[in-house]
C-alpha positions as CSV (number, residue, x, y, z in Angstrom):
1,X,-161.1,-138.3,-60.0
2,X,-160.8,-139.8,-56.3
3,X,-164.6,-137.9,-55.6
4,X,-165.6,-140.2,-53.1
5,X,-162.5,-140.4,-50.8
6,X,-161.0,-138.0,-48.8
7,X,-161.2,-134.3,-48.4
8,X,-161.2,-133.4,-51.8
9,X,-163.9,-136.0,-52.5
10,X,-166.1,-134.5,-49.3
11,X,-165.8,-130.9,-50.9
12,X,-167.2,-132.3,-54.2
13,X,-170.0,-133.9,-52.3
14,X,-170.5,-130.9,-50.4
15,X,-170.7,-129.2,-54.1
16,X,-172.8,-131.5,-55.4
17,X,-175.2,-131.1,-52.6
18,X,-175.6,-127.0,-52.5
19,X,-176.5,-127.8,-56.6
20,X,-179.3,-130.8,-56.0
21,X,-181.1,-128.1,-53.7
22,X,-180.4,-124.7,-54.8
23,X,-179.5,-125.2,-58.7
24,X,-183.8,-125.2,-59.6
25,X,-183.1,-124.9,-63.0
26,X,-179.2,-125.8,-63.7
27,X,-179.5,-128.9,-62.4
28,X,-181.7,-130.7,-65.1
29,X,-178.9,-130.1,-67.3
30,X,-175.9,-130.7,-65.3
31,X,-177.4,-134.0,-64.3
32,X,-177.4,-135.0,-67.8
33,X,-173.8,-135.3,-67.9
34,X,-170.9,-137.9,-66.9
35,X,-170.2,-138.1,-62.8
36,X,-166.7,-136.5,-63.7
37,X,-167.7,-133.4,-65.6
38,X,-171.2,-133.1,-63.4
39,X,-169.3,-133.3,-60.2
40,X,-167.1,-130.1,-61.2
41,X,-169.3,-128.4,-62.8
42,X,-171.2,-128.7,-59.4
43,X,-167.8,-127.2,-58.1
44,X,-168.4,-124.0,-60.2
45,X,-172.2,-124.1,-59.3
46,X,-171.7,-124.0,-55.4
47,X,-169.0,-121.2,-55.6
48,X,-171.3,-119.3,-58.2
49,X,-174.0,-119.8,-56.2
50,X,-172.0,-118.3,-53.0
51,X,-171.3,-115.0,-55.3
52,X,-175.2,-114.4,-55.9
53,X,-176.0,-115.2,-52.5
54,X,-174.0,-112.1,-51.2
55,X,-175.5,-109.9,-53.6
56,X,-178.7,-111.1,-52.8
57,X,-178.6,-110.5,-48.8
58,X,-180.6,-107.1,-48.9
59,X,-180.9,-107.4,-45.3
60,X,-177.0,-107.5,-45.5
61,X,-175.4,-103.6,-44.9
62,X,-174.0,-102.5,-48.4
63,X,-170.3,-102.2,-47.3
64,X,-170.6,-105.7,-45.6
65,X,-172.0,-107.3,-48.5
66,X,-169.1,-105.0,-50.8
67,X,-166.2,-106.3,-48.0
68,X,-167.4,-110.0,-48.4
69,X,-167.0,-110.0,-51.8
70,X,-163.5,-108.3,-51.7
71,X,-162.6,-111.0,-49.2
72,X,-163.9,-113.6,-51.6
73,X,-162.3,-112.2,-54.8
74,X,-158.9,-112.9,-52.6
75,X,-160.0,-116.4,-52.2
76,X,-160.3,-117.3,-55.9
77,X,-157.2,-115.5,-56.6
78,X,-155.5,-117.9,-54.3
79,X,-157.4,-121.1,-54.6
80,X,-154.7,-123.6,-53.2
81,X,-154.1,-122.0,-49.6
82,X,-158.1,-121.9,-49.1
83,X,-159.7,-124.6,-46.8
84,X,-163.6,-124.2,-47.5
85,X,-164.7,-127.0,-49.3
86,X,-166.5,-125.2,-52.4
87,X,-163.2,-123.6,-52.8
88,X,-161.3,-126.8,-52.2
89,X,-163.8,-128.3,-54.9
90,X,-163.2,-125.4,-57.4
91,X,-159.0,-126.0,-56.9
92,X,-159.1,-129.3,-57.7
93,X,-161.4,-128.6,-60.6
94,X,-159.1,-125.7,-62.3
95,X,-156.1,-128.3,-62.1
96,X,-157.8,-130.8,-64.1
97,X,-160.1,-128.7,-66.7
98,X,-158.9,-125.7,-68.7
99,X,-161.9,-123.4,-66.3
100,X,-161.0,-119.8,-66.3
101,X,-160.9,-118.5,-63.1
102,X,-160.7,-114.9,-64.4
103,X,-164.8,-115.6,-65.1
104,X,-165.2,-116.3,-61.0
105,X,-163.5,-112.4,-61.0
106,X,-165.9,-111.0,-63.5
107,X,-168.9,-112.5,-61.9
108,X,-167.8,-110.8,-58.3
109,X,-167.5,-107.9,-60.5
110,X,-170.9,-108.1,-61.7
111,X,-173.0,-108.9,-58.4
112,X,-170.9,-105.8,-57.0
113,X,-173.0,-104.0,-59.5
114,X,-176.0,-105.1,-57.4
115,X,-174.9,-104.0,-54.4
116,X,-174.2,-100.4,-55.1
117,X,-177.8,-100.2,-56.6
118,X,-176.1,-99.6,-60.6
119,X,-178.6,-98.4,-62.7
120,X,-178.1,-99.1,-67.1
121,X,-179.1,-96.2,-69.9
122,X,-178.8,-98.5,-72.3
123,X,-178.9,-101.5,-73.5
124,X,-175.6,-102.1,-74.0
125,X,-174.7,-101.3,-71.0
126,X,-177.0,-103.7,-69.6
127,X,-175.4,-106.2,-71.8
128,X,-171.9,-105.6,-69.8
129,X,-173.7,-106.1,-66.4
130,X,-174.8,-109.2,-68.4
131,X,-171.6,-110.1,-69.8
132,X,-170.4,-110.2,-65.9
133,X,-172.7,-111.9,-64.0
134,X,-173.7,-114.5,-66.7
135,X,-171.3,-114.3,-69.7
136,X,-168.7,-115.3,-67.5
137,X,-171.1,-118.5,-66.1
138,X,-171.1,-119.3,-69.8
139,X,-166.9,-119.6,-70.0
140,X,-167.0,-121.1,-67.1
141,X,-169.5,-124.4,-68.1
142,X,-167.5,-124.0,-71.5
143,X,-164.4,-124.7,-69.4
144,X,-166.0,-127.9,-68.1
145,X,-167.9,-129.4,-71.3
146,X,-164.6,-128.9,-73.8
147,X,-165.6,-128.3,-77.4
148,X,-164.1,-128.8,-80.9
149,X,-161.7,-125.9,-82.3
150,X,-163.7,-122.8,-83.4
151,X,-162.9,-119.3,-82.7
152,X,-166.1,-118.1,-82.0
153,X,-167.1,-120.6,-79.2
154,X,-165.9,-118.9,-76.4
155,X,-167.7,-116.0,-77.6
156,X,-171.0,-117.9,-78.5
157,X,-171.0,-119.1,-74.6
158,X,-170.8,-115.5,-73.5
159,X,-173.8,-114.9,-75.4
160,X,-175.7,-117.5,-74.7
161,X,-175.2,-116.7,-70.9
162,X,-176.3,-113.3,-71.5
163,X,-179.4,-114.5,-72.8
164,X,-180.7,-116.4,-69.7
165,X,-179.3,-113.2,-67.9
166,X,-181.7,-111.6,-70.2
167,X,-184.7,-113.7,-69.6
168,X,-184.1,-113.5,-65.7
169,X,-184.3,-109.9,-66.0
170,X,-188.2,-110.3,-67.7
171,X,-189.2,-112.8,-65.1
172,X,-188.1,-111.2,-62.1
173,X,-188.7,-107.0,-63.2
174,X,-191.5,-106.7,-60.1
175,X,-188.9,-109.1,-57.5
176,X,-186.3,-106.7,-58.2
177,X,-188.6,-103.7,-58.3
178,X,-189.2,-104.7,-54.9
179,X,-185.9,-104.6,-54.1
180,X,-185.0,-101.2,-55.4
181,X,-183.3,-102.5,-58.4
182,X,-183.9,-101.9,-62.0
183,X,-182.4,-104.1,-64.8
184,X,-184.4,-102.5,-67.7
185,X,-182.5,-99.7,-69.5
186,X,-183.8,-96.3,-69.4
187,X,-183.9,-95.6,-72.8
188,X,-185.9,-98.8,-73.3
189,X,-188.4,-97.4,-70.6
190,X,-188.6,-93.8,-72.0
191,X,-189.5,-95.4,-75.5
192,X,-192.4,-97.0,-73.9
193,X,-193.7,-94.7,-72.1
194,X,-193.1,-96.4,-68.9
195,X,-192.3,-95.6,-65.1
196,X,-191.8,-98.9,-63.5
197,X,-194.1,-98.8,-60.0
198,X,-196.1,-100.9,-57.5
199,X,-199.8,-101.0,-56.9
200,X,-201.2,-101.7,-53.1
201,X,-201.4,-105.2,-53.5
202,X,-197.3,-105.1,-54.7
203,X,-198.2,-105.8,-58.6
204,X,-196.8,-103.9,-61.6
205,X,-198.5,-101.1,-62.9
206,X,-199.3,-101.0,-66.6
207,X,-201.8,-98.2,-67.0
208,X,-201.4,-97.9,-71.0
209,X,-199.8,-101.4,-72.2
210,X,-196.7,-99.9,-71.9
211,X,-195.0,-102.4,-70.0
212,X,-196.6,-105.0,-71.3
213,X,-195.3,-103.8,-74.9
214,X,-191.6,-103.6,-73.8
215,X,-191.7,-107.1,-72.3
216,X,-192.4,-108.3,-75.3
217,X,-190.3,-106.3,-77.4
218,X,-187.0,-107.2,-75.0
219,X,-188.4,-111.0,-75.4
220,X,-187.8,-111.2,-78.8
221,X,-184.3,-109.2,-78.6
222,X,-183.8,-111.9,-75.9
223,X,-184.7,-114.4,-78.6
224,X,-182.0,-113.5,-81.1
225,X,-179.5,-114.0,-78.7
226,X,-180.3,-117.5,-77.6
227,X,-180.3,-118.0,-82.0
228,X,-176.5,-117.0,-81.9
229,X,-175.3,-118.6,-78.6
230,X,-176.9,-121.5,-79.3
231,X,-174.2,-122.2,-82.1
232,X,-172.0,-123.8,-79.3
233,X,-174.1,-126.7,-78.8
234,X,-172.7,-128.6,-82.0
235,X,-169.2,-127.9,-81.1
236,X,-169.6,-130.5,-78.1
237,X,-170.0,-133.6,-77.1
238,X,-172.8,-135.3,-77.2
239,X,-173.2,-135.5,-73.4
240,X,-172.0,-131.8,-72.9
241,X,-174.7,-130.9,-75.7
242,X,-177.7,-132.3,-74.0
243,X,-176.8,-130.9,-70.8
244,X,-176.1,-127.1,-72.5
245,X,-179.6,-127.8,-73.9
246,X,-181.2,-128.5,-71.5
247,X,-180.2,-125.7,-69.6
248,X,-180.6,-123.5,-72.4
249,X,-184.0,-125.4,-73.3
250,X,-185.8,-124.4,-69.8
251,X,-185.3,-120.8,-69.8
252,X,-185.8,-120.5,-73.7
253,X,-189.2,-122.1,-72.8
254,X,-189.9,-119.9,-70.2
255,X,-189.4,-116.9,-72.4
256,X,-191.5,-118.2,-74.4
257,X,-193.9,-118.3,-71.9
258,X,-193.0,-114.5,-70.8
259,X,-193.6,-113.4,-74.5
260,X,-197.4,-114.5,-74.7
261,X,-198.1,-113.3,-71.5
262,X,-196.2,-110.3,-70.5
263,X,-198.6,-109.4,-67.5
264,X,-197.7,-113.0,-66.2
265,X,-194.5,-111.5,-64.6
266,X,-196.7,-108.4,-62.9
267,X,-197.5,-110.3,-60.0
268,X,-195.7,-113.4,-59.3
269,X,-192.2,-114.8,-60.2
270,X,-193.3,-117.1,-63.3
271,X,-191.5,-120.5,-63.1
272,X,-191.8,-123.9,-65.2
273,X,-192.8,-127.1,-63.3
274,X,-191.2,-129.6,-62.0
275,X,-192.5,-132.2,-65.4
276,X,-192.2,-128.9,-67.6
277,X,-188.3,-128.3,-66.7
278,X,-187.8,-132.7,-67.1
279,X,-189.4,-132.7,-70.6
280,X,-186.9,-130.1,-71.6
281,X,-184.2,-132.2,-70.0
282,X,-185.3,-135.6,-71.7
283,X,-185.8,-133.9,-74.9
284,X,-182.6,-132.1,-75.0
285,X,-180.8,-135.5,-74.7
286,X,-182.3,-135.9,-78.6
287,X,-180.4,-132.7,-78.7
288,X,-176.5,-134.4,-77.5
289,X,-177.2,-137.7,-79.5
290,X,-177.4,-135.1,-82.9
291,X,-174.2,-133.5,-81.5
292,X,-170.8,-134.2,-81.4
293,X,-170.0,-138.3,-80.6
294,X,-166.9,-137.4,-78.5
Protein backbone atom coordinates (compact mmCIF):
# COMPACT_ATOMS: atom_id res chain seq x y z
CA UNK A 1 0.00 0.00 0.00
CA UNK A 2 1.55 3.45 -1.29
CA UNK A 3 0.07 5.10 2.35
CA UNK A 4 2.53 7.67 2.42
CA UNK A 5 2.39 9.13 -1.15
CA UNK A 6 -0.12 10.80 -2.82
CA UNK A 7 -3.74 11.45 -2.29
CA UNK A 8 -4.71 8.23 -1.38
CA UNK A 9 -1.77 8.04 1.09
CA UNK A 10 -2.95 11.77 2.55
CA UNK A 11 -6.58 10.33 3.08
CA UNK A 12 -5.12 7.38 5.07
CA UNK A 13 -3.15 9.88 7.16
CA UNK A 14 -6.10 11.93 7.48
CA UNK A 15 -7.79 8.56 8.76
CA UNK A 16 -5.32 7.65 10.83
CA UNK A 17 -5.35 11.02 12.55
CA UNK A 18 -9.39 11.38 13.30
CA UNK A 19 -8.63 7.55 15.14
CA UNK A 20 -5.30 8.72 17.40
CA UNK A 21 -7.73 11.46 18.79
CA UNK A 22 -11.18 10.37 18.72
CA UNK A 23 -10.91 6.44 18.80
CA UNK A 24 -10.44 6.56 23.14
CA UNK A 25 -10.90 3.14 23.39
CA UNK A 26 -10.45 1.47 19.65
CA UNK A 27 -7.29 2.67 19.29
CA UNK A 28 -5.26 0.50 21.98
CA UNK A 29 -6.27 -2.26 19.87
CA UNK A 30 -5.93 -1.10 16.39
CA UNK A 31 -2.47 0.02 17.23
CA UNK A 32 -1.54 -3.36 18.01
CA UNK A 33 -1.71 -4.33 14.58
CA UNK A 34 0.62 -4.23 11.21
CA UNK A 35 0.79 -0.47 9.55
CA UNK A 36 -1.21 -2.07 6.51
CA UNK A 37 -4.25 -3.60 8.30
CA UNK A 38 -4.09 -0.55 11.20
CA UNK A 39 -3.99 2.11 8.50
CA UNK A 40 -7.51 0.72 6.99
CA UNK A 41 -8.94 -0.25 9.70
CA UNK A 42 -8.38 3.56 10.65
CA UNK A 43 -10.21 4.07 7.21
CA UNK A 44 -13.36 2.30 8.64
CA UNK A 45 -12.79 4.08 12.07
CA UNK A 46 -12.91 7.71 10.64
CA UNK A 47 -16.03 7.03 8.32
CA UNK A 48 -17.67 5.14 11.40
CA UNK A 49 -16.85 7.68 13.45
CA UNK A 50 -18.45 10.44 10.90
CA UNK A 51 -21.87 8.16 11.10
CA UNK A 52 -22.04 8.57 15.03
CA UNK A 53 -21.06 12.02 14.92
CA UNK A 54 -24.37 12.96 12.96
CA UNK A 55 -26.42 11.08 15.29
CA UNK A 56 -24.86 12.53 18.00
CA UNK A 57 -25.38 16.47 17.01
CA UNK A 58 -28.52 17.06 19.32
CA UNK A 59 -28.17 20.53 18.61
CA UNK A 60 -28.50 19.35 14.91
CA UNK A 61 -32.52 19.73 13.63
CA UNK A 62 -33.91 16.10 13.24
CA UNK A 63 -34.57 16.28 9.51
CA UNK A 64 -31.00 17.76 8.95
CA UNK A 65 -29.31 15.31 10.91
CA UNK A 66 -32.02 12.47 8.90
CA UNK A 67 -30.97 14.35 5.26
CA UNK A 68 -27.16 14.15 6.17
CA UNK A 69 -27.32 10.72 6.63
CA UNK A 70 -29.34 10.00 3.44
CA UNK A 71 -26.69 12.06 1.65
CA UNK A 72 -24.09 9.98 3.17
CA UNK A 73 -25.68 6.55 2.67
CA UNK A 74 -25.28 7.76 -1.27
CA UNK A 75 -21.73 8.30 -0.70
CA UNK A 76 -20.88 4.81 0.46
CA UNK A 77 -23.01 3.43 -2.24
CA UNK A 78 -20.72 5.13 -4.66
CA UNK A 79 -17.41 5.13 -3.03
CA UNK A 80 -15.21 5.70 -6.23
CA UNK A 81 -16.75 9.09 -7.60
CA UNK A 82 -16.37 10.63 -3.87
CA UNK A 83 -13.53 13.09 -3.15
CA UNK A 84 -13.43 13.40 0.78
CA UNK A 85 -10.55 11.78 2.04
CA UNK A 86 -12.26 9.34 4.74
CA UNK A 87 -14.20 8.17 1.81
CA UNK A 88 -11.23 8.12 -0.48
CA UNK A 89 -9.52 6.11 2.39
CA UNK A 90 -12.53 3.60 2.79
CA UNK A 91 -12.42 3.10 -1.47
CA UNK A 92 -9.13 2.18 -1.51
CA UNK A 93 -9.57 -0.02 1.50
CA UNK A 94 -12.72 -2.14 -0.04
CA UNK A 95 -10.55 -2.75 -3.17
CA UNK A 96 -7.88 -4.45 -1.27
CA UNK A 97 -9.74 -6.31 1.75
CA UNK A 98 -12.93 -8.32 1.44
CA UNK A 99 -14.77 -5.18 3.94
CA UNK A 100 -18.50 -5.28 3.42
CA UNK A 101 -19.69 -2.17 2.71
CA UNK A 102 -23.33 -3.28 3.23
CA UNK A 103 -22.19 -3.01 7.22
CA UNK A 104 -21.38 1.02 6.53
CA UNK A 105 -25.45 0.82 5.35
CA UNK A 106 -26.59 -0.97 8.38
CA UNK A 107 -24.79 1.25 10.71
CA UNK A 108 -26.54 4.56 8.97
CA UNK A 109 -29.51 2.49 9.52
CA UNK A 110 -28.88 2.19 13.06
CA UNK A 111 -27.82 5.88 14.15
CA UNK A 112 -31.13 6.80 12.09
CA UNK A 113 -32.67 4.99 14.93
CA UNK A 114 -31.19 7.77 17.22
CA UNK A 115 -32.38 10.39 15.49
CA UNK A 116 -36.05 9.73 15.43
CA UNK A 117 -35.93 9.16 19.24
CA UNK A 118 -36.79 4.91 18.65
CA UNK A 119 -37.72 3.52 21.71
CA UNK A 120 -37.19 -0.83 22.30
CA UNK A 121 -39.94 -3.17 24.23
CA UNK A 122 -37.79 -5.72 24.28
CA UNK A 123 -34.77 -6.98 24.38
CA UNK A 124 -34.54 -8.32 21.24
CA UNK A 125 -35.45 -5.54 19.73
CA UNK A 126 -32.72 -3.74 21.37
CA UNK A 127 -30.45 -6.37 20.07
CA UNK A 128 -31.48 -5.33 16.31
CA UNK A 129 -30.68 -1.57 17.17
CA UNK A 130 -27.54 -3.38 18.35
CA UNK A 131 -26.96 -5.57 15.51
CA UNK A 132 -26.91 -2.05 13.42
CA UNK A 133 -24.97 0.18 14.95
CA UNK A 134 -22.37 -2.23 16.33
CA UNK A 135 -22.82 -5.80 14.80
CA UNK A 136 -22.13 -4.31 11.64
CA UNK A 137 -18.68 -2.50 13.22
CA UNK A 138 -17.91 -6.10 14.06
CA UNK A 139 -18.13 -7.35 10.12
CA UNK A 140 -16.50 -4.61 9.29
CA UNK A 141 -13.00 -5.16 11.62
CA UNK A 142 -13.72 -8.87 10.56
CA UNK A 143 -13.26 -7.68 6.96
CA UNK A 144 -9.88 -6.18 7.87
CA UNK A 145 -8.24 -8.85 10.30
CA UNK A 146 -9.19 -12.00 7.87
CA UNK A 147 -9.71 -15.29 9.77
CA UNK A 148 -9.51 -18.99 9.16
CA UNK A 149 -12.63 -20.85 7.46
CA UNK A 150 -15.50 -21.30 9.97
CA UNK A 151 -19.06 -20.65 9.41
CA UNK A 152 -19.92 -19.16 12.51
CA UNK A 153 -17.27 -16.26 12.44
CA UNK A 154 -19.06 -13.77 10.79
CA UNK A 155 -21.69 -14.41 13.09
CA UNK A 156 -19.45 -14.52 16.34
CA UNK A 157 -18.24 -10.79 15.25
CA UNK A 158 -21.78 -9.57 15.11
CA UNK A 159 -22.06 -10.64 18.59
CA UNK A 160 -19.25 -9.70 19.95
CA UNK A 161 -20.04 -6.08 18.63
CA UNK A 162 -23.31 -6.27 20.14
CA UNK A 163 -21.76 -6.80 23.36
CA UNK A 164 -19.74 -3.50 23.59
CA UNK A 165 -23.03 -2.02 22.12
CA UNK A 166 -24.37 -3.59 25.20
CA UNK A 167 -21.97 -2.29 27.69
CA UNK A 168 -22.10 1.30 26.20
CA UNK A 169 -25.74 1.23 26.86
CA UNK A 170 -24.85 0.54 30.98
CA UNK A 171 -22.26 3.23 31.04
CA UNK A 172 -23.95 5.91 29.39
CA UNK A 173 -28.02 5.18 30.70
CA UNK A 174 -27.95 8.88 32.63
CA UNK A 175 -25.80 10.59 29.25
CA UNK A 176 -28.55 9.38 27.16
CA UNK A 177 -31.25 10.00 29.67
CA UNK A 178 -30.14 13.45 29.36
CA UNK A 179 -30.57 13.38 25.96
CA UNK A 180 -34.03 12.07 25.80
CA UNK A 181 -33.04 8.72 24.70
CA UNK A 182 -33.59 5.42 26.27
CA UNK A 183 -31.66 2.16 25.27
CA UNK A 184 -33.06 -0.05 28.09
CA UNK A 185 -36.07 -2.18 27.01
CA UNK A 186 -39.29 -1.59 28.59
CA UNK A 187 -40.07 -4.81 29.61
CA UNK A 188 -36.69 -4.97 31.39
CA UNK A 189 -37.73 -1.67 33.22
CA UNK A 190 -41.34 -2.75 34.20
CA UNK A 191 -39.69 -6.04 35.71
CA UNK A 192 -37.73 -3.83 37.97
CA UNK A 193 -39.89 -1.62 38.96
CA UNK A 194 -38.19 1.19 37.42
CA UNK A 195 -38.97 4.72 35.78
CA UNK A 196 -35.69 6.02 34.61
CA UNK A 197 -35.50 9.92 35.90
CA UNK A 198 -33.14 12.80 37.05
CA UNK A 199 -32.66 14.25 40.41
CA UNK A 200 -31.73 18.30 40.75
CA UNK A 201 -28.18 17.73 40.63
CA UNK A 202 -28.74 15.60 37.05
CA UNK A 203 -28.09 11.98 38.83
CA UNK A 204 -30.13 8.84 38.37
CA UNK A 205 -32.80 8.15 40.65
CA UNK A 206 -32.84 4.72 42.32
CA UNK A 207 -35.38 5.12 45.18
CA UNK A 208 -35.76 1.13 45.85
CA UNK A 209 -32.51 -0.52 44.22
CA UNK A 210 -34.33 -0.96 41.28
CA UNK A 211 -32.01 0.32 38.92
CA UNK A 212 -29.28 -0.64 40.48
CA UNK A 213 -30.71 -4.35 40.29
CA UNK A 214 -31.25 -4.21 36.49
CA UNK A 215 -27.75 -2.90 35.80
CA UNK A 216 -26.52 -5.73 37.08
CA UNK A 217 -28.83 -8.16 35.79
CA UNK A 218 -28.25 -6.70 31.94
CA UNK A 219 -24.28 -6.87 33.05
CA UNK A 220 -24.25 -10.34 33.31
CA UNK A 221 -26.67 -10.92 30.04
CA UNK A 222 -23.95 -8.53 28.62
CA UNK A 223 -21.41 -11.03 29.88
CA UNK A 224 -22.62 -14.14 28.07
CA UNK A 225 -22.41 -12.44 24.93
CA UNK A 226 -18.78 -11.35 25.09
CA UNK A 227 -18.42 -15.57 26.17
CA UNK A 228 -19.83 -16.40 22.57
CA UNK A 229 -18.34 -13.63 20.43
CA UNK A 230 -15.24 -14.00 21.80
CA UNK A 231 -14.88 -17.43 19.85
CA UNK A 232 -13.54 -15.35 16.90
CA UNK A 233 -10.38 -14.45 18.45
CA UNK A 234 -8.71 -18.00 17.67
CA UNK A 235 -9.80 -17.90 14.22
CA UNK A 236 -7.07 -15.04 13.60
CA UNK A 237 -4.01 -14.14 13.38
CA UNK A 238 -1.94 -13.66 15.93
CA UNK A 239 -1.61 -9.86 15.31
CA UNK A 240 -5.44 -9.52 14.48
CA UNK A 241 -6.07 -11.49 17.83
CA UNK A 242 -4.31 -9.16 20.13
CA UNK A 243 -5.76 -6.24 18.67
CA UNK A 244 -9.64 -7.86 18.79
CA UNK A 245 -8.61 -8.38 22.43
CA UNK A 246 -7.64 -5.71 23.29
CA UNK A 247 -10.48 -3.98 22.15
CA UNK A 248 -12.74 -6.47 23.48
CA UNK A 249 -10.43 -6.59 26.73
CA UNK A 250 -11.18 -2.81 27.70
CA UNK A 251 -14.81 -2.70 27.64
CA UNK A 252 -15.15 -6.37 29.13
CA UNK A 253 -13.16 -4.68 31.95
CA UNK A 254 -15.17 -1.93 32.28
CA UNK A 255 -18.30 -4.04 32.58
CA UNK A 256 -16.82 -5.54 34.96
CA UNK A 257 -16.34 -2.56 36.67
CA UNK A 258 -20.26 -1.52 35.97
CA UNK A 259 -21.37 -4.83 37.51
CA UNK A 260 -19.80 -4.20 41.16
CA UNK A 261 -20.90 -0.88 41.18
CA UNK A 262 -24.05 -0.19 39.35
CA UNK A 263 -24.63 3.32 41.02
CA UNK A 264 -21.13 4.18 39.51
CA UNK A 265 -22.97 5.03 36.09
CA UNK A 266 -25.76 7.35 38.18
CA UNK A 267 -23.67 10.32 38.01
CA UNK A 268 -20.83 10.34 35.74
CA UNK A 269 -19.83 8.59 32.44
CA UNK A 270 -17.52 5.70 34.11
CA UNK A 271 -14.29 5.32 31.93
CA UNK A 272 -10.96 3.25 32.41
CA UNK A 273 -7.64 5.13 32.54
CA UNK A 274 -5.27 5.85 30.42
CA UNK A 275 -2.65 2.78 32.28
CA UNK A 276 -5.96 0.71 32.86
CA UNK A 277 -6.98 0.67 28.90
CA UNK A 278 -2.64 -0.05 28.11
CA UNK A 279 -2.60 -2.98 30.50
CA UNK A 280 -5.43 -4.49 28.64
CA UNK A 281 -3.64 -3.67 25.46
CA UNK A 282 -0.20 -5.18 26.54
CA UNK A 283 -1.85 -8.17 27.98
CA UNK A 284 -4.02 -8.89 25.17
CA UNK A 285 -0.83 -9.26 23.00
CA UNK A 286 -0.37 -12.66 25.38
CA UNK A 287 -3.71 -13.11 23.90
CA UNK A 288 -2.44 -12.99 19.68
CA UNK A 289 0.85 -14.87 20.47
CA UNK A 290 -1.73 -17.99 21.80
CA UNK A 291 -3.68 -17.36 18.54
CA UNK A 292 -3.40 -18.12 15.15
CA UNK A 293 0.66 -17.73 13.77
CA UNK A 294 -0.59 -16.42 10.39
Amino acid sequence: MTATTGTVGEAYLHCAEITRTQARNFYYGIRLLPSDRRAVLCAVYALARRIDDIGDGDEVPTADRLGALTALREEVTALDAGTDPVLVAVADAVRRYPIPVGAFVELIDGVEMDVTGRTYQTFDELVSYCRCVAGSVGRLCLGVFGSLPHPEARRWADVLGIALQQTNILRDIREDLGNGRVYLPQVDLDRFGVELALDEEGRLVDKDGGLSALVTFSAERARGWYDEGLQLVPLLDRRSAASCSAMSGIYRRLLDRIERHPESVFDRRLSLSGWEKAGVALRSLTVGRAGGGR
